[in-house]
C-alpha positions in Angstrom: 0.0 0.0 0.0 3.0 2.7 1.0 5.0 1.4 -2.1 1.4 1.8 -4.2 1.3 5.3 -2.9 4.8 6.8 -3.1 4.4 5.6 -6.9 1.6 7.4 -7.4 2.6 10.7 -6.0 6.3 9.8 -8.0 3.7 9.5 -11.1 1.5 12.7 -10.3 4.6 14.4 -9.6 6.2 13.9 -13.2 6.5 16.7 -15.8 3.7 16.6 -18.2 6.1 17.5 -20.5 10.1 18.6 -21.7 12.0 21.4 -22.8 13.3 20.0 -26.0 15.9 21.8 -28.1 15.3 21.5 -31.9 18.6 21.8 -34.4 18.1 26.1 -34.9 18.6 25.8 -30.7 14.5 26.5 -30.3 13.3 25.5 -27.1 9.8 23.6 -27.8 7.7 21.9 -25.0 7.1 18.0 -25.8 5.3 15.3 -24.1 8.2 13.3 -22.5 6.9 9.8 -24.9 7.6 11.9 -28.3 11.5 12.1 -27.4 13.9 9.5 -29.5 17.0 8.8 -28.6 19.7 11.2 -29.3 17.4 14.4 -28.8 18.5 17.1 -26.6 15.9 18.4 -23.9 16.8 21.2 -20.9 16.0 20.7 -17.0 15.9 24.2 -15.2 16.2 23.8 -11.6 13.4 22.2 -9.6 12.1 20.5 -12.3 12.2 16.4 -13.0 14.1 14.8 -15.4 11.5 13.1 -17.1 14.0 10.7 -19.2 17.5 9.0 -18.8 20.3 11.0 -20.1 23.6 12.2 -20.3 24.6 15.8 -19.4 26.1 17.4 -22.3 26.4 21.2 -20.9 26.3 22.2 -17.5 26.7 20.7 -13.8 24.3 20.4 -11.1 22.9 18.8 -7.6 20.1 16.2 -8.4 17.9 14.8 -5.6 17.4 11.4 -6.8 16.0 10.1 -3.0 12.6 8.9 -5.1 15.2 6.1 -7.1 16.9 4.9 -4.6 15.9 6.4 -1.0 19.2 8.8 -0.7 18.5 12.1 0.7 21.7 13.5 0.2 21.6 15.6 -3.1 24.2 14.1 -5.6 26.8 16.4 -8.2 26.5 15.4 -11.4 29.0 16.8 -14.3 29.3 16.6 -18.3 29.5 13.1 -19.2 27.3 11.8 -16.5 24.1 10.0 -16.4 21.3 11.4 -15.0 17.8 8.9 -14.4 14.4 10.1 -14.7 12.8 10.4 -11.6 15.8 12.9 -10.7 14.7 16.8 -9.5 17.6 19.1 -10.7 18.2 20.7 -7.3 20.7 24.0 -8.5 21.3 24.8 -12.1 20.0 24.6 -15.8 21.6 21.6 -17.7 21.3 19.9 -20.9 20.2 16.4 -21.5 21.2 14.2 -24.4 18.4 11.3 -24.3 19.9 8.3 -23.6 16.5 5.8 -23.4 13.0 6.5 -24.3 10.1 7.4 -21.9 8.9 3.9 -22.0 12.2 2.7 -21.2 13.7 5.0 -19.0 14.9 4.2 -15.0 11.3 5.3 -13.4 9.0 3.8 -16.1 10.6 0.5 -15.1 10.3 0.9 -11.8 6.5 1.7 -12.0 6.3 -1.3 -14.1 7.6 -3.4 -11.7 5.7 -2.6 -8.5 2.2 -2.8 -11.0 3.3 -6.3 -11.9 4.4 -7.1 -8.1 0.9 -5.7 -7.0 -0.9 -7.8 -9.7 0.8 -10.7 -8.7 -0.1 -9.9 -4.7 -3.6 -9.9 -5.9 -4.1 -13.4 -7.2 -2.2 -14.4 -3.8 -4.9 -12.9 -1.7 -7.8 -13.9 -3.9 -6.5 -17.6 -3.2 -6.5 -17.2 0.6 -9.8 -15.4 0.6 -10.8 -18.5 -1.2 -9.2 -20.7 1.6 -10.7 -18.4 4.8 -14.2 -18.8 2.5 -14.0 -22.7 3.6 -11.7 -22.5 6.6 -13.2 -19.9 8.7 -17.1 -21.1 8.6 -15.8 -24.6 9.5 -13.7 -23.2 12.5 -16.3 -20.9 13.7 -18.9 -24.2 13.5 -16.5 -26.5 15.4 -16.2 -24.4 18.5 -19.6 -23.6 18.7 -20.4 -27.3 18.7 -17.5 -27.9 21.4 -19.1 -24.6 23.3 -22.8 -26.3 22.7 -21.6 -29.6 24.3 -19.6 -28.3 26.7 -22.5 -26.1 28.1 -24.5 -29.2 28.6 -21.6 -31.2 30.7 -21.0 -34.0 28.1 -17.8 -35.5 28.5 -15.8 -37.5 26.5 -14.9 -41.0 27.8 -11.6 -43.1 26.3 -12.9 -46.5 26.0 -10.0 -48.8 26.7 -10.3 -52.5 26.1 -9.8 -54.3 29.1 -7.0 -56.2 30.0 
């Protein structure tokens, strides 16, 4: 349920779209699934990086504590990779796409805990099956135990004699 949650406000939380940069150097907002491979896109700080890339201009302080729990901001430099998922924490940087939205760091991830969820499901409708049989039964043995104890029966062992 937390996991469910922290993905969802990870999810909700995600740019609705980038800052790509066409070849004349035009800055033109895009949906973050319309980006190939190769294209270059610019984080300003506070915003998410929205793909996996490589910084090509610039340096900066990511928070990347929603991919892997650190809370200690990170440095990155030109030539390093930078996960979606990330928030650029201090200055504007320039991303060459590295994967594509549907197979960037975070899209995995959300993949992974829907498929864990689903698979949790079946698991629980199987023992809600099982307590459908095993509960009534309980519940009916120990009221007939409680029904004959009420009434002072008592259970003899009858031993052969010898």
């Amino acid at each position: 349920s937390k996991s469910k949650k922290s993905i969802t406000k990870l999810v909700n939380n995600m740019p609705l779209y980038v800052l790509y940069i066409d070849e004349n150097n035009r800055i033109i907002e895009k949906e973050p699934d319309e980006l190939k491979v190769s294209d270059l896109i610019e984080v300003r700080p506070g915003e998410k990086v929205s793909v996996d890339g490589t910084i090509i201009k610039g340096n900066s302080s990511f928070d990347q504590s929603s991919l892997n729990g650190e809370s200690m901001p990170s440095d990155k430099k030109e030539g390093d990779a930078v996960y979606s998922g990330s928030i650029n924490l201090s200055s504007l940087i320039v991303l060459k796409v590295e994967k594509e939205y549907k197979n960037s760091t975070l899209s995995k991830i959300m993949d992974l805990v829907e498929n864990e969820q689903e698979k949790k499901a079946k698991s629980e409708k199987l023992i809600t099956r099982f307590a459908r049989i095993y509960t009534p039964i309980v519940m009916l043995i120990s009221l007939l135990v409680s029904f004959l104890n009420s009434y002072n029966f008592r259970f003899q062992l009858c031993l052969p004699d010898s």
